[in-house]
C-alpha atoms as one frame of an Amber mdcrd trajectory, in Angstrom:
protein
   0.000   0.000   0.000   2.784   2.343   0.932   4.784   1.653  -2.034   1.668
   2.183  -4.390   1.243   5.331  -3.210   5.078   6.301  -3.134   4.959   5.341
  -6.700   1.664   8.102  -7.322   3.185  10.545  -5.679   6.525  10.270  -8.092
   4.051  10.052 -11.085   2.214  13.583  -9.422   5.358  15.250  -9.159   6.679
  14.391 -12.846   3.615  15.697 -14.207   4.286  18.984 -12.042   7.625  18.897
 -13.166   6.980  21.078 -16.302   4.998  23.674 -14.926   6.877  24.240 -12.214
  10.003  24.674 -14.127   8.366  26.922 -16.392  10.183  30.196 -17.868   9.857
  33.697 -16.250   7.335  35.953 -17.844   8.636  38.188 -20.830  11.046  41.017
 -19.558   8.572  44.353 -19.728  10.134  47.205 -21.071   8.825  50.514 -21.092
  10.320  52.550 -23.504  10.333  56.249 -25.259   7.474  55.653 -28.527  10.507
  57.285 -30.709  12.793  53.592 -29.969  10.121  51.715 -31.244  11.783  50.394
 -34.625  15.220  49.519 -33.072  14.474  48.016 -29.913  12.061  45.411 -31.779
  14.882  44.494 -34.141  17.457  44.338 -30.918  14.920  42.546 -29.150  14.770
  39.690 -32.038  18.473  39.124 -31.799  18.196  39.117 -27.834  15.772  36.580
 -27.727  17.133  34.174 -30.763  20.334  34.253 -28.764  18.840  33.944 -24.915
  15.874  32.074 -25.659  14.428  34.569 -23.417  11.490  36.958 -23.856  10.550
  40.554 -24.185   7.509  42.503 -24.584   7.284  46.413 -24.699   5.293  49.210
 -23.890   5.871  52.481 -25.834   4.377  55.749 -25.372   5.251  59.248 -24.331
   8.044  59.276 -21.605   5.689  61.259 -19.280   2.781  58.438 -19.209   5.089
  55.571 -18.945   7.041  57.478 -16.045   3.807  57.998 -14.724   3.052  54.614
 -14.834   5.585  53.360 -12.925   4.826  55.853 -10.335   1.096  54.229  -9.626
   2.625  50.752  -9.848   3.343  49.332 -13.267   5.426  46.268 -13.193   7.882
  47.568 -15.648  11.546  45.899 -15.749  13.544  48.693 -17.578  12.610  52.245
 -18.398  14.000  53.761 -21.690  13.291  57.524 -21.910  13.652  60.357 -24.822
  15.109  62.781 -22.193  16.567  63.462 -19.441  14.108  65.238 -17.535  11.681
  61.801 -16.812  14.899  59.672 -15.823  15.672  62.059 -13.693  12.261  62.314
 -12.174  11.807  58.578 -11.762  15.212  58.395  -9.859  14.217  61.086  -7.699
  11.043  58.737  -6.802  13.138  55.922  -6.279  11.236  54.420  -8.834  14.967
  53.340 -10.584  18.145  51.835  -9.730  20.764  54.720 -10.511  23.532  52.179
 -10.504  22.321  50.873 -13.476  21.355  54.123 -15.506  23.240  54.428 -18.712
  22.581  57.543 -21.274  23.262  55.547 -24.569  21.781  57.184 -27.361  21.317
  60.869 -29.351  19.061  61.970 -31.539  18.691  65.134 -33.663  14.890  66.918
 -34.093  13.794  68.157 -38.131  10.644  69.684 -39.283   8.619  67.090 -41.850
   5.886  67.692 -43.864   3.994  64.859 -46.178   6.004  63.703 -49.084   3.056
  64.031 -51.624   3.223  67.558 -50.983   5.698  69.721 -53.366   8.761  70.533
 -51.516   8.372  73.627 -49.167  12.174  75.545 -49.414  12.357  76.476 -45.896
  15.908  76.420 -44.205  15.542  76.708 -39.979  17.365  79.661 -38.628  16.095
  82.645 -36.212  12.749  83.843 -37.676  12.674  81.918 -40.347   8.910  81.921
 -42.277   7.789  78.791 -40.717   4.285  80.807 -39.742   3.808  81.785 -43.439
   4.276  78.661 -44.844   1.865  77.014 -42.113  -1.295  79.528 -43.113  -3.715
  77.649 -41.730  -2.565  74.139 -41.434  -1.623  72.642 -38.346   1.937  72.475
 -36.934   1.893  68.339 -35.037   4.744  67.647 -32.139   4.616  65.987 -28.494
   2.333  67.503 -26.010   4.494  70.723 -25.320   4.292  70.507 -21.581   4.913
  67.054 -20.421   6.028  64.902 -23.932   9.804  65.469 -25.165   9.723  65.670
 -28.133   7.181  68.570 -27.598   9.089  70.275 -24.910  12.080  70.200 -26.959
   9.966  71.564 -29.938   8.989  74.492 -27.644  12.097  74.931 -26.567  13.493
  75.394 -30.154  10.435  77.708 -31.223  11.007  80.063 -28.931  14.894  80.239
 -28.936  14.277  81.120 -32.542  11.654  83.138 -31.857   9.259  81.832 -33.591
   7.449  80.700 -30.502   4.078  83.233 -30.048   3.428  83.058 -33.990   2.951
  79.501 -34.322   1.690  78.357 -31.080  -1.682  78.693 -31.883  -0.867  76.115
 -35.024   0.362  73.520 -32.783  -1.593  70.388 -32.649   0.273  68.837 -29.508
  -0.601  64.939 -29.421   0.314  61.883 -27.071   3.933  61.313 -28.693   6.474
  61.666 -31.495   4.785  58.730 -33.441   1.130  59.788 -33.015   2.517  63.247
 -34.494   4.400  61.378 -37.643   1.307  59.754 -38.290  -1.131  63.029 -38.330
   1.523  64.337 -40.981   1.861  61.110 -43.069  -1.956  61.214 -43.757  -1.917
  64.943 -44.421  -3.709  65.967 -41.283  -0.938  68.228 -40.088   0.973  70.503
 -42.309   3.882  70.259 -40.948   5.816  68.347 -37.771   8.499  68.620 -35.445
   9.678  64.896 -34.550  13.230  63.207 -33.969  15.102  62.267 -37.021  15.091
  58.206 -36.364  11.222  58.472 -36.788  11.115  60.259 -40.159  13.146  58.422
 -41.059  10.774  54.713 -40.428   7.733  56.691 -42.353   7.842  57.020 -46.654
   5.264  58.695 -46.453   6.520  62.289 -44.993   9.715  64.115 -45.939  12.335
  65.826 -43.795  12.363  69.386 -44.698  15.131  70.704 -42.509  16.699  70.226
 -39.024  16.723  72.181 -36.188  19.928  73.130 -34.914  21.865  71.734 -32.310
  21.875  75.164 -30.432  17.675  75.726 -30.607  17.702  73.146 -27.475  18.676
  70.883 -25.296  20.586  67.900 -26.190  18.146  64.915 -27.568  19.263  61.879
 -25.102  18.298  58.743 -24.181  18.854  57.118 -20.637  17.839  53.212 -19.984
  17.841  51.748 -15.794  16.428  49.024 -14.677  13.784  49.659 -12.198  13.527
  49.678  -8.665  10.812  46.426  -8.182  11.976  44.468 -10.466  13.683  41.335
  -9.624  13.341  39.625 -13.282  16.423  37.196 -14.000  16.720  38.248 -17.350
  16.424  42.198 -17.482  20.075  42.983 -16.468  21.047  40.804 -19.847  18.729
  42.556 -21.916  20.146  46.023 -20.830  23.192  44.833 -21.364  22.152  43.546
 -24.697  21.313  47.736 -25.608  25.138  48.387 -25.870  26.376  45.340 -27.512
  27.980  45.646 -30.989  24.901  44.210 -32.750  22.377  46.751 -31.201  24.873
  49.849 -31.733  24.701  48.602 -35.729  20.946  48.585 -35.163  21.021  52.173
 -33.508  23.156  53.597 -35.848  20.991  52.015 -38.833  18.385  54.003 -37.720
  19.678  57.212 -37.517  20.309  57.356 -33.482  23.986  58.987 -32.722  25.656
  56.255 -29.949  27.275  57.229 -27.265  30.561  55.535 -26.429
């Protein structure tokens, strides 16, 4: 009798065997809307290499800071500026030791592609107004999204700022604001250069310079809760010569 039960028991815990062997969720990465393109591509590699798994959430830097504030279970946090890194460490909501700034990126005016080209070069007061009439000028949210806040920043330090702010159709991020000008629903937009560059369907008219604002940067941590066995190698993974190939591919300058 014992032994017929010793030998159900072994059969019970065989059949657990599996499940409780089974692999960690996905590492969750919440990431800058504007990284989209190259941290799928990195993420392939990762995972054909790891066997492990990813998933991501991208949106505005803002929300997904926010986010983590009120609890998300994110693993790493990817942002498109300072500002929001810096916010989340000061919440604890990071682990500074791991913080890296990796990436730079570079901001351009775009307008749709099926459009004749409009000859405007940036500079201080150049006839970006004019050229708007009564079309609609798409960016980041200018208060809390960075792509927006560095858009407002350039504006005004060409002083261009108070004409064309009533033009300014401020959305939810840089890719929301590509997409209202690839359709033709936005004259014009102020986005990074890596995301122009992912869409055929707008054209880069000119870029801002490097002086109008703030330096376009991209900081990855891990977060504080996490405790995922595999989200130290996928940050790791960010700066590896394969994903700096990828970066640079896509138009991001790396930091070394």
């Amino acid at each position: 009798m014992v032994r017929r039960l010793l030998g159900t028991l072994a059969v019970i815990l065989l059949a657990l065997r599996p499940s409780l062997a089974q692999e960690p969720r996905p590492v969750l990465v919440f990431a800058a809307a504007s990284l989209q393109t190259a941290f799928n591509a990195i993420a392939a590699e990762w995972q054909k290499e790891t066997g492990g798994r990813v998933t991501f959430s991208y949106a505005a830097s803002s929300a997904l800071a926010r986010q983590l504030e009120q609890g998300a279970p994110a693993d790493l946090f990817a942002t498109a500026d300072l500002d929001w890194m810096d916010w989340a460490q000061q919440r604890s909501l990071i682990r500074p030791e791991t913080r890296r700034t990796l990436l730079e990126n570079t901001l351009v005016l775009i307008e749709p592609a099926d459009r004749p080209a409009t000859p405007l070069k940036i500079g201080p007061g150049f006839a970006l107004a004019e050229a708007l009439g009564d079309g609609r000028l798409a960016t980041g949210q200018v208060q809390s999204v960075p792509v927006g806040r560095y858009a407002r920043q350039a504006l005004t330090q060409l002083g261009l700022w108070d004409s064309v702010q009533p033009r300014i159709a401020g959305v939810e991020n840089v890719r929301a604001a590509l997409a209202l000008v690839a359709r033709g629903e936005a004259r014009f937009g102020i986005v990074y250069a890596t995301d122009a560059k992912t869409e055929p369907k707008v054209r880069v008219v000119d870029t801002f310079p490097a002086t109008s604002h703030p330096p376009i940067l991209y900081p990855f941590a891990l977060t504080a809760n996490s405790s995922h066995p595999h989200a130290k190698s996928f940050l790791d993974s960010l700066s590896s010569p394969a994903a700096i190939r990828i970066f640079e591919a896509e138009g991001f300058r790396v930091k070394r």
